[in-house]
C-alpha positions as CSV (number, residue, x, y, z in Angstrom):
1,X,-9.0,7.9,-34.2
2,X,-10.9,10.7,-33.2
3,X,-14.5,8.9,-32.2
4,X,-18.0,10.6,-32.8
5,X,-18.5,10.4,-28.9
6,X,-15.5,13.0,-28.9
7,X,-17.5,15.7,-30.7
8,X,-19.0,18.6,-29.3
9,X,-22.9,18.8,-30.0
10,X,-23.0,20.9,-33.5
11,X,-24.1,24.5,-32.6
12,X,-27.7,25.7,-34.0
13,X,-27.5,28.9,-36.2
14,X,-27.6,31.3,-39.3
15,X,-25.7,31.3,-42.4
16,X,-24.9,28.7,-45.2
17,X,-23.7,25.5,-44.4
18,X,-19.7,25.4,-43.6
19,X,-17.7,23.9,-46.7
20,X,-15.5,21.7,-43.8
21,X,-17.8,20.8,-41.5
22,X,-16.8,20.8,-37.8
23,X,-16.1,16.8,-37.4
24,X,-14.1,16.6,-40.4
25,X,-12.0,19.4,-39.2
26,X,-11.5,18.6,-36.0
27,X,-10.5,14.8,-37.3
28,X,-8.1,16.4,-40.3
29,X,-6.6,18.9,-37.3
30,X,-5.2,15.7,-34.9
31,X,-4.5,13.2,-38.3
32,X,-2.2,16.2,-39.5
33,X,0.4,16.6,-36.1
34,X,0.7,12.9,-36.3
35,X,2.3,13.1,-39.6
36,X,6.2,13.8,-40.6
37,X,5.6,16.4,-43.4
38,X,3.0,17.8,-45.2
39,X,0.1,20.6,-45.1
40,X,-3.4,20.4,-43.4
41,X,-4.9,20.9,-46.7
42,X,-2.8,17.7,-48.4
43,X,-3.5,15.5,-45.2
44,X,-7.1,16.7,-45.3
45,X,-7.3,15.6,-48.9
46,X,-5.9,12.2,-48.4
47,X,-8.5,11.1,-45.5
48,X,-11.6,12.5,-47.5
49,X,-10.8,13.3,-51.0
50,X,-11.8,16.7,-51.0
51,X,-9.5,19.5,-52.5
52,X,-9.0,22.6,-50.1
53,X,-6.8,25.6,-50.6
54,X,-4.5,26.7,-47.5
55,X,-5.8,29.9,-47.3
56,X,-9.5,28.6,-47.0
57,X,-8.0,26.6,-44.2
58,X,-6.5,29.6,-42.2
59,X,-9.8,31.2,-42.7
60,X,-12.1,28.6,-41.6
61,X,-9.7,28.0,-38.6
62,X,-9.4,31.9,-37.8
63,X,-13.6,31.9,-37.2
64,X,-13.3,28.6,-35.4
65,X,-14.1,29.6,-31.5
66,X,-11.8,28.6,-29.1
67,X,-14.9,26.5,-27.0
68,X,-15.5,23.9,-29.2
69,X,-11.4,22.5,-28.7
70,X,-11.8,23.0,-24.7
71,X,-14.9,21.3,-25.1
72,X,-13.3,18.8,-27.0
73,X,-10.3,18.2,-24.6
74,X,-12.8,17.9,-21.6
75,X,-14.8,15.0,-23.5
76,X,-11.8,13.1,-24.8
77,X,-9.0,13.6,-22.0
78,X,-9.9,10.6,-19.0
79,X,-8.6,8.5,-17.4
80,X,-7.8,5.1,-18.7
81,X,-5.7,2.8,-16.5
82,X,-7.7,-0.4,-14.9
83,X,-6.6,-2.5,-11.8
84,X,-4.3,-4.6,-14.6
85,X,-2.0,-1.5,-15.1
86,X,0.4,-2.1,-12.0
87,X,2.5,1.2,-12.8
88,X,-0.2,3.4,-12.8
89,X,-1.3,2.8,-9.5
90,X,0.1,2.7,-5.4
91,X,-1.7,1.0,-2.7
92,X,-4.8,2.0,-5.1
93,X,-4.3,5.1,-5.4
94,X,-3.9,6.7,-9.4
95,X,-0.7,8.4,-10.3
96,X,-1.1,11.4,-12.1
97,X,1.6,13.9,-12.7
98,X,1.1,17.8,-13.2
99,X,4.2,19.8,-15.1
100,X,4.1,21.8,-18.2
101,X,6.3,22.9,-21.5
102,X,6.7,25.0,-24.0
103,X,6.2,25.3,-27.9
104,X,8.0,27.4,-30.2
105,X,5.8,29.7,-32.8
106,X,6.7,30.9,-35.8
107,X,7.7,34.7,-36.4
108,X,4.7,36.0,-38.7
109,X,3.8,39.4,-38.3
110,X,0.4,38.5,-36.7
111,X,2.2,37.1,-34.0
112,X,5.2,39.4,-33.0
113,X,2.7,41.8,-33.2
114,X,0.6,40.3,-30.4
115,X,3.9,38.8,-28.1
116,X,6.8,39.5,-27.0
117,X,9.9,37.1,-26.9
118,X,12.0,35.9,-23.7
119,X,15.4,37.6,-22.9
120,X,18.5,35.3,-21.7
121,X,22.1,36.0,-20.9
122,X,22.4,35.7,-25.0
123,X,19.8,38.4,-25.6
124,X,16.5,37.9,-27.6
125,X,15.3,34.6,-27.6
126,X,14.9,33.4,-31.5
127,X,10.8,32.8,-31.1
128,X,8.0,33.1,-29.1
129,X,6.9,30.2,-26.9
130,X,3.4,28.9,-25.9
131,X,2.8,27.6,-22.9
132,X,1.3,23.6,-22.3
133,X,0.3,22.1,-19.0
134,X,-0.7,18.8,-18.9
135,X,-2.2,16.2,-16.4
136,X,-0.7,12.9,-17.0
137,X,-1.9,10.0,-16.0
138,X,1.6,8.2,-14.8
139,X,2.4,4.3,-16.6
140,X,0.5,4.9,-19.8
141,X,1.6,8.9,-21.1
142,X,-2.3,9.6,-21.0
143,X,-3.3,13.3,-20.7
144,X,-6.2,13.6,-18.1
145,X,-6.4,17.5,-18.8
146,X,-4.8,20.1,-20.5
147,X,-4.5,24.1,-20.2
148,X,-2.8,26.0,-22.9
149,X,-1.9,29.3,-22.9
150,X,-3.6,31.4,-25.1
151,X,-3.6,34.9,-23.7
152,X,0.2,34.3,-22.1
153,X,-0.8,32.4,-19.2
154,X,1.9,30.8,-17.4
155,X,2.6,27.7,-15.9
156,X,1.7,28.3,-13.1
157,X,-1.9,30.2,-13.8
158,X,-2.4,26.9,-16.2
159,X,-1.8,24.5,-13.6
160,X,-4.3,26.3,-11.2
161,X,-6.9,25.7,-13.7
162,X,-6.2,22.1,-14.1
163,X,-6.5,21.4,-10.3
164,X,-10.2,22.1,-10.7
165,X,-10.1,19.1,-13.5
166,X,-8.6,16.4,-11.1
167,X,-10.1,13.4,-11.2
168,X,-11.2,10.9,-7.8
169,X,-8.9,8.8,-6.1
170,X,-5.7,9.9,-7.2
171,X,-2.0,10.8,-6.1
172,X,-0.8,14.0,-7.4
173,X,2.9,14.1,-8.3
174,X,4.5,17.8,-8.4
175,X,8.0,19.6,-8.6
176,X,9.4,22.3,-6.7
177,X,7.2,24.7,-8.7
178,X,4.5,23.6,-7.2
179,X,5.5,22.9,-4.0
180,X,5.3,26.6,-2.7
181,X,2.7,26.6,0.1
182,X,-0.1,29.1,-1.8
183,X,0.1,25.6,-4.7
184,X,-0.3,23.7,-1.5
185,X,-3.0,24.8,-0.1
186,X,-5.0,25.0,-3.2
187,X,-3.8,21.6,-4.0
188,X,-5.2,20.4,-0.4
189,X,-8.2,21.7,-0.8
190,X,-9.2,19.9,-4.2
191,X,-7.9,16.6,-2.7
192,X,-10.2,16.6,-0.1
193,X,-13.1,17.3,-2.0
194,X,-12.4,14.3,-4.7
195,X,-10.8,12.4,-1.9
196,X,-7.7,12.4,-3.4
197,X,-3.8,13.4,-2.3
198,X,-0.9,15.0,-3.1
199,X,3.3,14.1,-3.5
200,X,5.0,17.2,-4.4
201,X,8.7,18.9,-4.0
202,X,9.3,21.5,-1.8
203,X,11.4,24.0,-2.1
204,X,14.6,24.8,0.3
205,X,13.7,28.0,1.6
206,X,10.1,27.4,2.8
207,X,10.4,27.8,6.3
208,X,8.1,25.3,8.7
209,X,7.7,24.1,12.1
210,X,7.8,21.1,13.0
211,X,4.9,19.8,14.8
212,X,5.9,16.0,14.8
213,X,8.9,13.3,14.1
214,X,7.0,10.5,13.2
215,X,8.5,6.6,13.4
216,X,9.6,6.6,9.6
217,X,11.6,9.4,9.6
218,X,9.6,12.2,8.4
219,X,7.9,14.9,10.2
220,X,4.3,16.7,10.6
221,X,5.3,20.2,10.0
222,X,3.0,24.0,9.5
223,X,3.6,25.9,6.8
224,X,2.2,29.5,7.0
225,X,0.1,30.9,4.2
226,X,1.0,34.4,3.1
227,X,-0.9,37.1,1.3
228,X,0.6,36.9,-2.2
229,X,1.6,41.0,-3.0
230,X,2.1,41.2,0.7
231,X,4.1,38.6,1.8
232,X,5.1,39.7,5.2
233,X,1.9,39.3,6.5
234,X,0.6,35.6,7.5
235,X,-2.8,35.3,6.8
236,X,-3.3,31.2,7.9
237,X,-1.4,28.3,8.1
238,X,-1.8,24.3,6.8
239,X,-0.4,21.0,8.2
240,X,1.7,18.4,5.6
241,X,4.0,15.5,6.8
242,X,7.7,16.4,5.4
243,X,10.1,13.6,3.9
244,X,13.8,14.3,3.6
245,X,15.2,11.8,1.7
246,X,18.9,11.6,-0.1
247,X,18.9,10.5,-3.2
248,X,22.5,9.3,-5.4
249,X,24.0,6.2,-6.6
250,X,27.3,4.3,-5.0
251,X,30.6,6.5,-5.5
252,X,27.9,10.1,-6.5
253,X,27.5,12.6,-4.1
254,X,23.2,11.9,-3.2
255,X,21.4,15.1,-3.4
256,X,18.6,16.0,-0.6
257,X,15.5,16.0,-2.0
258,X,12.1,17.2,0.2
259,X,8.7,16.1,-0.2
260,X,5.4,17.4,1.4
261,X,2.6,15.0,1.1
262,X,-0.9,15.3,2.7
263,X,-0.7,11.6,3.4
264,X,-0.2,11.9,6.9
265,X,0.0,8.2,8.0
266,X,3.4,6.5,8.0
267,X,1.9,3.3,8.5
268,X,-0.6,3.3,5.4
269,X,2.1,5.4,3.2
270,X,5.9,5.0,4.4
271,X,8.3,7.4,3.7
272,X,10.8,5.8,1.7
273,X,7.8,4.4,0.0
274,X,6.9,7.8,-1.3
275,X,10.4,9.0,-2.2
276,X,10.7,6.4,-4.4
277,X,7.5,6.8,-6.3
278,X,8.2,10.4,-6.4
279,X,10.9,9.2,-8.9
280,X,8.3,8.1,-11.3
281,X,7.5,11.9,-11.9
282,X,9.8,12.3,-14.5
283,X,7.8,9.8,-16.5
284,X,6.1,13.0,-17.2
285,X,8.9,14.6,-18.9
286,X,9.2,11.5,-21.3
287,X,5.8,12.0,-22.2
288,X,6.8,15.9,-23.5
289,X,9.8,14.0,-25.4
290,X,7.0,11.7,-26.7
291,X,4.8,14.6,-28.3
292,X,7.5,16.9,-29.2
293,X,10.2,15.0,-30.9
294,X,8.6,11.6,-32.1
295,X,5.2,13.1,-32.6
296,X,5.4,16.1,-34.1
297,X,8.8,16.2,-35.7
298,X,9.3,20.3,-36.3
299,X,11.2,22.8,-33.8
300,X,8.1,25.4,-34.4
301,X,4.4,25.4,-34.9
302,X,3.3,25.4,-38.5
303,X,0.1,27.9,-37.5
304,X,0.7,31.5,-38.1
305,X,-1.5,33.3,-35.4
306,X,-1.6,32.4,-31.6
307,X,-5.6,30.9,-31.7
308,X,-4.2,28.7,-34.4
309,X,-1.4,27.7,-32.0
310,X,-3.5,27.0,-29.5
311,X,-5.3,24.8,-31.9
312,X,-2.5,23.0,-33.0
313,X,-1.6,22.2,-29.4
314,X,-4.8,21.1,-28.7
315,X,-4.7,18.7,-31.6
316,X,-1.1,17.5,-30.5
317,X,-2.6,16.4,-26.9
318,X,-5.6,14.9,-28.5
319,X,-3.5,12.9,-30.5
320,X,-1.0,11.9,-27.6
321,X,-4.4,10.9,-25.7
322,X,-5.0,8.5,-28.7
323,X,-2.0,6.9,-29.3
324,X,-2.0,6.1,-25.7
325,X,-5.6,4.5,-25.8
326,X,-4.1,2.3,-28.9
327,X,-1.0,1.9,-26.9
328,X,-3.1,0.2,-23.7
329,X,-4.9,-1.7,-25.8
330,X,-1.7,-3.6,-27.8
331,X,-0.3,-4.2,-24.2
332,X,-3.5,-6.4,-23.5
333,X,-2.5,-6.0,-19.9
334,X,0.2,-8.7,-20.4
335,X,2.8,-6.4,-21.3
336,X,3.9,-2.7,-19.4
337,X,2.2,-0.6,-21.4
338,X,5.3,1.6,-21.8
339,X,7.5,-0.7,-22.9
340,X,5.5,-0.7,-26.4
341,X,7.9,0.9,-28.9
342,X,6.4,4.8,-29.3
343,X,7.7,5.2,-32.7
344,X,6.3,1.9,-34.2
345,X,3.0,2.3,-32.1
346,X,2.7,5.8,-34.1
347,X,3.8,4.0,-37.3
348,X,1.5,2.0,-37.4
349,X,-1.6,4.3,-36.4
350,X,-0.7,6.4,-39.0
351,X,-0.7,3.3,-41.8
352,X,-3.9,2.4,-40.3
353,X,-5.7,5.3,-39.8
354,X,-4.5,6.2,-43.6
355,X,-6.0,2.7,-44.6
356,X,-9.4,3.3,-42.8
357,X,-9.9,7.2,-44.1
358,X,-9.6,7.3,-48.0
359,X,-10.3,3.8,-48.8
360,X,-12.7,2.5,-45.9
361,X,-15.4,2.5,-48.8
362,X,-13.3,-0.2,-49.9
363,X,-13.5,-2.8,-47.0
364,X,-16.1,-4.8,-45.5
365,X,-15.9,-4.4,-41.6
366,X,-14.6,-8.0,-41.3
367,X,-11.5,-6.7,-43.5
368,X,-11.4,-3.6,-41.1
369,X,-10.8,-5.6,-38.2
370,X,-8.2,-8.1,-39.6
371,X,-6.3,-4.6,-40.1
372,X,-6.5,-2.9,-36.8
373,X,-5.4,-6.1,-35.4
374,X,-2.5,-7.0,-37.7
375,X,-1.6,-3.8,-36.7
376,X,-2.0,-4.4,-32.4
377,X,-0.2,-7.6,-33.1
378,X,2.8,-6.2,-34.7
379,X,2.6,-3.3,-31.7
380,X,3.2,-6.0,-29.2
381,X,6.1,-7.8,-30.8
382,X,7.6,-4.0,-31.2
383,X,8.4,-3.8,-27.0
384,X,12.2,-2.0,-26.0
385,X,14.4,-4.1,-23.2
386,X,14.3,-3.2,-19.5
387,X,15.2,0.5,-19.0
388,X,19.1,0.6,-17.8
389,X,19.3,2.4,-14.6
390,X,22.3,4.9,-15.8
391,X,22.4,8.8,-15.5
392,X,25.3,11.6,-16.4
393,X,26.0,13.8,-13.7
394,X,25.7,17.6,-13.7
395,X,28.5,19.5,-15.0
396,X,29.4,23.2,-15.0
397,X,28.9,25.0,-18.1
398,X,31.6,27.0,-19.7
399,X,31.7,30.6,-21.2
400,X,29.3,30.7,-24.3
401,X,32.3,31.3,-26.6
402,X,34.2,27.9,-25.4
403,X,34.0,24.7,-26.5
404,X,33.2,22.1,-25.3
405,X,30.4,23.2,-23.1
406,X,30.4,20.5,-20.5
407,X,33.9,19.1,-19.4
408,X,35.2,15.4,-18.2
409,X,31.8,13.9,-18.4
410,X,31.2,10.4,-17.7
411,X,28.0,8.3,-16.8
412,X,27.1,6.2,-14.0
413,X,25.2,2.8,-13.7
414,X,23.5,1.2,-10.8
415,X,20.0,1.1,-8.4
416,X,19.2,4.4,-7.2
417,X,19.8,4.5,-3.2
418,X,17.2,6.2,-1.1
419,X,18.0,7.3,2.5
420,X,15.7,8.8,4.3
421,X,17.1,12.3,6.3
């Protein structure tokens, strides 16, 4: 539950006393995207007993400034893994992945008036979308930092923002978006001044010289740094190692993949060591599964203007930083901390943080303990089977008008294979 040490210090000022006052909100905000249906004002009700009409709630949240959430998200989003979390850590180092997604608004005037909607080979897309970057921290789905984009911002402006927020000591992990050498040289020079490093995928057509063939296979190679509207002219270069590794399974065609890391030492960080933890990125991507279709169950945003998005999403990753605190702390560090059944884990957070808002009056603190750990207990005998290694091949899509879409699909089981190039 949203913790008192969360909360920005209240502001000192004129004017009467708010009706919802700022820690209620904020707790009534994160308690409302964890549930399946309802209104803020019904979910406010039921954790403090206090009648509020929706449109009181769209006002209250309209004058709300946009501070006290960053503020908010800075203070709650850390890091959380200890030396007993194997998978979220590599020769030491942290894992934390950087990607980003996309949330779907709803079409009220106030905000088609303020954005305008993506075009695809099918025209118009149906709604606008809101960008979300997040820093994960890789084996327990905890956001370090967040950037959500308020005014438009994309991506790749977002993730920019978030390199300023890594933590010490870490392993960044990066796709081919960010592995474009203008991302790289920003990325190198935050690493070096929290002593941390970076993993990401390189795109094809960056051109390099190799410096180097090291013993493991990879390569020390100089990238050149362009001037971004000019990109003809070279205005410095940086030095990576370069993996080229081929990825596939027996009887499927491996696909190359390349890697630029600023871990230059083959001896302290091996090649085909890396490419296979680079596989642990798309933990990441279960994670946006995670908060868009367990924890918040609805295709588009309930808010109806863009700062109440923005809001909303920040609530969303507040409460994805939450459930994986409560998460960590079934495991016990006995148990891999993802293997702890999501859906249950937020089933019973919800029960529990229902049972400790409108009746907490009710129980004596010894009663309040027996509760939250009934409730870790039945989290750890909730834990899904070893994760098959299986995967369904790419497949070309047909005209929009056909059906079926995808042709003569069929799935594949076994270890992945790693060669390096």
């Amino acid at each position: 539950m949203v913790g008192p040490e969360w909360l920005p210090a209240p502001r000192q000022g004129r004017g009467r006393k708010p009706r919802v006052p700022i820690d209620q909100l904020l707790q009534a905000l994160t308690f409302h995207v964890t549930q399946g249906a309802g209104t803020l004002a019904e979910h406010f009700f039921e954790l403090f007993d206090e009648p509020l009409a929706d449109s009181s709630w769209s006002d209250r949240r309209t004058r709300l400034p946009w501070d006290v959430f960053a503020d908010l998200m800075r203070r709650a989003l850390r890091p959380l893994a200890t030396r007993r979390h194997r998978g979220a850590f590599w020769r030491g180092w942290r894992l934390v992945a950087l990607d980003g997604t996309q949330y779907s608004v709803t079409n009220t005037p106030q905000i088609t008036a303020t954005t305008t909607k993506a075009r695809s080979r099918r025209g118009r897309a149906a709604f606008a979308k809101i960008t979300v970057s997040v820093l994960l921290e890789l084996g327990l789905h905890n956001p370090v930092a967040a950037g959500i984009g308020r005014q438009g911002e994309s991506e790749w402006a977002l993730a920019r923002r978030l390199l300023a927020q890594l933590p010490k000591r870490v392993l960044l992990l990066g796709d081919r978006l960010y592995g474009v050498p203008a991302f790289l040289k920003l990325a190198q020079d935050r690493c070096r001044q929290v002593g941390s490093h970076f993993l990401l995928r390189v795109p094809r057509n960056i051109k390099a010289r190799v410096i180097a063939r090291l013993p493991d296979g990879s390569r020390r190679i100089r990238v050149a740094l362009r001037e971004p509207r000019r990109p003809w002219r070279v205005v410095g270069s940086m030095e990576i190692r370069e993996i080229r590794v081929r990825v596939g399974r027996k009887g499927c065609r491996p696909h190359e993949l390349r890697l630029g890391t600023s871990l230059l030492d083959p001896r302290t960080a091996p090649a085909i060591e890396l490419a296979q933890l680079y596989a642990t990125r798309w933990e990441h991507e279960l994670y946006f599964r995670e908060a868009k279709r367990i924890l918040r169950q609805t295709d588009v945003l309930q808010s109806h203007t863009l700062a109440t998005a923005a809001q909303e999403l920040a609530a969303i990753v507040l409460a994805t930083a939450m459930v994986a605190r409560e998460r960590a702390r079934a495991a016990t560090g006995q148990t891999p901390v993802l293997r702890v059944k999501f859906g249950v884990l937020l089933a019973v957070v919800r029960s529990t943080w229902f049972c400790l808002g409108p009746i907490e009056d009710l129980l004596t603190a010894k009663q309040k303990a027996q509760i939250v750990a009934r409730g870790q207990a039945l989290m750890r005998r909730c834990v899904t089977a070893k994760r098959r290694s299986r995967t369904n091949p790419r497949a070309v899509r047909q005209p929009v008008r056909k059906w079926p879409r995808l042709m003569h699909t069929h799935s594949v089981e076994g270890p992945w294979q790693f060669q390096i190039a």
